[in-house]
matplotlib code that plots the C-alpha trace (Angstrom):
import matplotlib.pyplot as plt

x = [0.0, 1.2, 0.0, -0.8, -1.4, -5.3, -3.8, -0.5, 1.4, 4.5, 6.7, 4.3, 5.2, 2.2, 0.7, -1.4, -1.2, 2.9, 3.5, 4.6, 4.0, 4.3, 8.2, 8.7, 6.5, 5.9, 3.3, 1.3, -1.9, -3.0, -6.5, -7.6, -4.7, -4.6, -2.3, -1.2, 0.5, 2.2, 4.5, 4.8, 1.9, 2.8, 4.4, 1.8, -0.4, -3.3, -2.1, -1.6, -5.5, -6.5, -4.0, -5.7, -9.2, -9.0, -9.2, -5.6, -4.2, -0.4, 2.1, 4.2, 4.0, 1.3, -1.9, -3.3, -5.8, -5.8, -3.5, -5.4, -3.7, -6.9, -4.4, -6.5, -9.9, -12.8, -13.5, -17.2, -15.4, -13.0, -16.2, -17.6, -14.1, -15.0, -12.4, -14.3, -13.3, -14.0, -12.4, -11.3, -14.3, -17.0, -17.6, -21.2, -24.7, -25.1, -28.9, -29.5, -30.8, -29.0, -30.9, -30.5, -26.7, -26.6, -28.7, -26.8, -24.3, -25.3, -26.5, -24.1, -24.9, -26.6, -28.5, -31.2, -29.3, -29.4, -32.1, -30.1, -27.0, -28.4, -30.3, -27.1, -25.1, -27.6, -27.0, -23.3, -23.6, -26.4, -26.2, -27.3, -30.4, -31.3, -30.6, -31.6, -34.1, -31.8, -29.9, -26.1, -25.6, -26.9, -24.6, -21.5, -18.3, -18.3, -21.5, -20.7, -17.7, -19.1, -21.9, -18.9, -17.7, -21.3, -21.8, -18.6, -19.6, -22.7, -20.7, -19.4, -15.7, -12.6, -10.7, -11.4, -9.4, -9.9, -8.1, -7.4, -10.6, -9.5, -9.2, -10.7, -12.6, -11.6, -9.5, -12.6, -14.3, -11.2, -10.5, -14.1, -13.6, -10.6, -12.4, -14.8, -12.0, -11.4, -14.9, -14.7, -11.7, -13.1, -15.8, -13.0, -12.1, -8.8, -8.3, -5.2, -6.0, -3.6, -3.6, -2.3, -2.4, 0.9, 1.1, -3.0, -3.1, -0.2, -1.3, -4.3, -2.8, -0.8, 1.9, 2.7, 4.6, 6.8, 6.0, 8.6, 8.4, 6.8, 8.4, 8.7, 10.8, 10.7, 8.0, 7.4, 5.0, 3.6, 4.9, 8.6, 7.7, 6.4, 9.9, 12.4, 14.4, 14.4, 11.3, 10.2, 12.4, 11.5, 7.8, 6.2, 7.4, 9.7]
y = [0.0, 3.6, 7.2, 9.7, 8.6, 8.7, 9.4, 10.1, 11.2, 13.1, 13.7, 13.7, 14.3, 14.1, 12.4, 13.0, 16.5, 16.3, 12.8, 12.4, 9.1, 9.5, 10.8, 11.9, 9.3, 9.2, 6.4, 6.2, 4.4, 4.0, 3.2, -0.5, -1.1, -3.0, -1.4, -3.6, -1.4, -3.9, -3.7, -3.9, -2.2, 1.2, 1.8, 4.3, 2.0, 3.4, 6.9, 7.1, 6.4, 9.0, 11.4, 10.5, 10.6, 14.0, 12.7, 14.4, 17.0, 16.4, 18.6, 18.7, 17.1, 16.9, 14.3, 14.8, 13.4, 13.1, 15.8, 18.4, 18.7, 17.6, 17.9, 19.2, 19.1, 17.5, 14.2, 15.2, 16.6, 14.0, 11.7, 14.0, 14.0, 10.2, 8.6, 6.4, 4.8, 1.5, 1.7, -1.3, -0.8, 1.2, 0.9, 0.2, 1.4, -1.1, -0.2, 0.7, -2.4, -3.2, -0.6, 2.0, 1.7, 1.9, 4.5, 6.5, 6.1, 8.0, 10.9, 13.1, 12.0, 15.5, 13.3, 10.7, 7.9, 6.3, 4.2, 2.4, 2.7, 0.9, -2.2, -2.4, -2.8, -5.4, -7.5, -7.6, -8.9, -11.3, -11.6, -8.4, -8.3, -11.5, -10.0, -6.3, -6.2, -7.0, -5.0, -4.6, -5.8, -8.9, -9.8, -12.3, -10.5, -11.0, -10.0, -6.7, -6.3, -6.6, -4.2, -1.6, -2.2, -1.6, 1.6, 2.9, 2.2, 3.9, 7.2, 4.6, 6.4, 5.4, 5.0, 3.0, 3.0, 0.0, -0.1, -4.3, -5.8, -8.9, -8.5, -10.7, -13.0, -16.1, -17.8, -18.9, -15.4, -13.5, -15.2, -15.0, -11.1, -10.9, -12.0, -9.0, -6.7, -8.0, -8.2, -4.2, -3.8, -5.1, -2.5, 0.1, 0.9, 1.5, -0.1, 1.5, -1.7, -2.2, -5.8, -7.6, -10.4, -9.5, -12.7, -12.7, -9.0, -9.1, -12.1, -10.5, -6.8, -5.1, -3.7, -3.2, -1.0, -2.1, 1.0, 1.1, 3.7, 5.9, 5.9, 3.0, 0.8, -1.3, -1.1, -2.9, -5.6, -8.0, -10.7, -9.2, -8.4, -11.6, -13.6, -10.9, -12.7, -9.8, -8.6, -12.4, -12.4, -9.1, -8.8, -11.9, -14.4, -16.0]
z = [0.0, -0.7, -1.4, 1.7, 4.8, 6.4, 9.6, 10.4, 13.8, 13.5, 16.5, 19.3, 22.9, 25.2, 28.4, 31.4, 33.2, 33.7, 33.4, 29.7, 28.3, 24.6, 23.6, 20.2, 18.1, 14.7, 12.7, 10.1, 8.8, 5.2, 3.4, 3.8, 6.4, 10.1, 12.4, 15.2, 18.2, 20.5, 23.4, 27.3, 29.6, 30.5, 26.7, 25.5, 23.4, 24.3, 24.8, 21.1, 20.7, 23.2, 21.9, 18.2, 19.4, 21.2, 24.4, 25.3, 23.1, 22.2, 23.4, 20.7, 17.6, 14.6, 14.4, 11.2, 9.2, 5.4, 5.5, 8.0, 11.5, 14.1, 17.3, 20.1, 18.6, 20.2, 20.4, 18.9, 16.1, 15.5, 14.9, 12.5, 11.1, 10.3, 12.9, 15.0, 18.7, 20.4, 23.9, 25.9, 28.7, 28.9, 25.1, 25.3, 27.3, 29.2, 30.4, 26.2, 23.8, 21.1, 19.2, 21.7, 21.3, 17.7, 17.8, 20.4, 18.1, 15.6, 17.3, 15.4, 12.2, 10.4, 7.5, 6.9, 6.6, 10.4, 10.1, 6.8, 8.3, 11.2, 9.2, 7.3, 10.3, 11.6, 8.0, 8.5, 12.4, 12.4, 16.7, 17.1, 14.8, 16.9, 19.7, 19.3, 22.1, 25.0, 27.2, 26.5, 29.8, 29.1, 26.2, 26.6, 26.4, 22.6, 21.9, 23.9, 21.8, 18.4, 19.8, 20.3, 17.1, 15.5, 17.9, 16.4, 12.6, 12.8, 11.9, 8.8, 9.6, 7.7, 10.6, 13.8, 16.6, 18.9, 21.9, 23.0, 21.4, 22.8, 26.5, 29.3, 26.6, 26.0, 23.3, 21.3, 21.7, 20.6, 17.7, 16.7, 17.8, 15.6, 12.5, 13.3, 13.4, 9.6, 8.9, 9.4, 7.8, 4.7, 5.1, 4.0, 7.3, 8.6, 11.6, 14.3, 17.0, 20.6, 21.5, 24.3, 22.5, 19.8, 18.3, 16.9, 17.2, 14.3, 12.3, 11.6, 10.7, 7.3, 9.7, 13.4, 15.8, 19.0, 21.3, 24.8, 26.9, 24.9, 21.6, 18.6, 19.3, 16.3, 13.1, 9.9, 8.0, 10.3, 9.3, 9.5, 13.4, 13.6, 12.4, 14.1, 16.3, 18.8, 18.9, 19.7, 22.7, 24.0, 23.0, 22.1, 24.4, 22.2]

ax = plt.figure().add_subplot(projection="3d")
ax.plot(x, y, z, "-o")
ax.set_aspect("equal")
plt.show()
């Protein structure tokens, strides 16, 4: 893949009232890619989402978007934007429906296209049009996960950011979670993801970044990552 990045972070410093977390980090994602951000906890994985997603404003450094610098803006806007976020918790309503989620979902939308956007939603994931009467807090783990996803499409952005999809489920729910993950990729969605879980987080992505303490460590394809002696040893349990 090649041409100008859809999003693109150049030299970011940022972090948490004083505590910096993120020192002097630059990536990129393209159209149609998966990016896989791996490393140990406390490396700025998620950071980089926030920082994306408005949720903390860099303090130095550029976060742009098909070109246009969105650094700072709100997380409102950012959504408008067409750059969509599924968090590790709190990603759904859990006293909402099914329906009630989507639909909170797509409260910024400015046009008449909810309702469609919403039955196609419910075409590509057949568990929730069976299950769009209950309560989000009823769902299994999965089910609440692929209700996050759908939340988040319901904007139809070109970039998702989706912060560990795979955490506390178990090995048969991720991997079913994972082929979601694709399943909205081939949507022509973008997807930057943060895994826990390097070795399926990468099997499943274009290209990937080694983030430690703050920074990259280490980036290329997947599969490059995935054969890298070093990278094995110090990242992926090898």
């Amino acid at each position: 893949m090649s041409g100008r990045p859809v999003l693109e972070l150049s030299d970011v410093d940022g972090g948490y009232g004083e505590v910096q977390v993120l020192e002097d980090l630059s990536l990129h994602l393209e159209a149609g890619e998966i990016v896989c951000l791996i490393g140990p906890n406390g490396a700025g994985k998620s950071t980089v989402l926030k920082t994306v997603f408005g949720l903390l404003t860099p303090w130095t450094g550029a976060v742009r978007y098909h070109g246009d610098d969105i650094g700072g803006m709100a997380p409102e806007d950012i959504v408008r934007e067409g750059i969509g976020y599924v968090p590790q918790t709190d990603n759904v309503f859990g006293s909402l429906t099914i329906d009630g989620n989507l639909r909170m979902g797509g409260v910024a939308r400015d046009d008449d296209r909810l309702e469609a956007v919403i039955e196609d939603l419910y075409e590509r994931f057949d568990i929730l049009r069976e299950k769009r009467g209950a309560k989000a807090r009823d769902l299994s783990g999965g089910q609440r996960q692929v209700l996050a996803f759908a939340r988040a499409l319901v904007m139809e952005p070109d970039v998702l950011l989706v912060d560990e999809p795979s955490a506390g489920l178990a090995p048969n729910t991720a991997d079913e979670v994972f082929g979601h993950v694709e399943a909205v990729n081939a949507m022509d969605t973008a997807i930057l993801m943060v895994e826990q879980n390097a070795i399926k987080g990468l099997n499943i992505s274009d290209r990937g970044y080694v983030l430690d303490q703050g920074t990259v460590a280490y980036e290329g394809d997947a599969d490059s990552l995935l054969d890298d002696p070093e990278v094995s040893k110090l990242y992926l349990g090898g």
